[in-house]
Each structure stands twice: as C-alpha cells, then as structure tokens.
Phi, psi and omega in degrees: 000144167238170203269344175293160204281134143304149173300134168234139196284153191249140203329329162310342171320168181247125141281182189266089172276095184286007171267333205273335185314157174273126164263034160268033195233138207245121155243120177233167194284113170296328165306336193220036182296173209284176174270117190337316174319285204265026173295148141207171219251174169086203225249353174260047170278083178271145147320119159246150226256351190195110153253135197324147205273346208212143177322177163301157160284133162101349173246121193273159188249113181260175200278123198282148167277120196279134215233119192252135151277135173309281163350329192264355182276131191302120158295167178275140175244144163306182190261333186276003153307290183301350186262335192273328210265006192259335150313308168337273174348277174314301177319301182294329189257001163270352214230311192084020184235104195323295197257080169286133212290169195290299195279310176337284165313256165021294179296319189306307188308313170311333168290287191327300189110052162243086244247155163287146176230351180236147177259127184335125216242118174283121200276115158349110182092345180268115160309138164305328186276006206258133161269132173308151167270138161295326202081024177255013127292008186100339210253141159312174175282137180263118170268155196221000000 
C-alpha cells in the first residue's frame, strides 16, 4: 500500500456546456452511428443526423435459414421411459451426483426390476482377446 494522497482533479476542469456549443456544429452519436453498409469513409463523409430504419432501395433483407434439428424435439416417452427417467432423477438427487456411472444405471434399472432374460450368446470365430467397440464410433458392439 502507499501512504500518498490520492490525486484529485482539478477544480479548473471544464464540464460539458451544451449552450457554449456553435450552432453550426453537427454532433453524432457514435453509439447509435449509421449501419455499416451505408458508412462512408474520408474527407465525403455526411453525418446523417437518424439512419436509416429499413434497408437501401434494390437490397432485399434475406431471411436466415434456420436449421432445425429433429432431436431436440420432446417425444410421446412411454410409460416405463418416465418411469426409468424419473428413478434417474431420484437417483441423482439423492447420490448427489450429476452424471451417474453405467452400474449406477445398471443398479437403478435393476430396483425397477429389470433382469437380463437371454444369456449371452458367443458368436463363432470372434476371438475373446480381440477388444470390442461400445458402439459410440457408430460401428455395432462387437459381443465377445
């Protein structure tokens, strides 16, 4: 920290008289300045004092095209959907934890009372030492 005084401005300063202005003198708002397009630069610059609200004549304003995904739209969910997502749910506020791990999910579907019912059926020719895809590049799970 230092021990000098702060500086203070000094009474002699000028404020801003907006009667002392000249009235031939153009003030503009930089802030609210014309629309880039129609700016122009150099010594053929006019001030325009309101810019304009609606495009130039001959330039049509086009409409962007909106990219809708299918996906993002809420589905009819079934009832044991609302039912898995509504166990999630409980799960997660109870655990305190956002992102619940695969036997997390797993133990929940099992509370529901949901059992594997066919036993894993081993395909001909696939080595067991051959490692699998989960199938999150797109490709089936290779079952082993």
């Amino acid at each position: 920290m230092s021990d000098r005084p702060k500086k203070k401005t000094p009474s002699t300063a000028k404020k801003f008289d907006p009667p002392a202005i000249p009235e031939d003198a153009i003030l503009h708002d930089r802030r609210s300045g014309p629309p880039q397009h129609t700016r122009k630069t150099g010594a053929h610059a006019t001030p325009t004092a309101n810019p304009p609200s609606s495009p130039p004549e001959g330039r049509v304003k086009k409409e962007r095209r909106r990219r809708i995904d299918p996906t993002t739209f809420e589905k009819q969910y079934t009832d044991d959907e609302i039912e898995f997502m509504n166990a999630m749910q409980h799960f997660k506020m109870q655990s305190g934890r956002s992102y619940p791990t695969c036997g997390e999910v797993l133990k929940v579907a099992n509370e529901l009372g949901y059992r594997k019912m066919l036993a894993l059926k081993l395909i001909p020719g696939i080595d067991d030492s051959t490692p699998y895809s989960d199938g999150s590049n797109g490709s089936p799970p290779k079952i082993t």
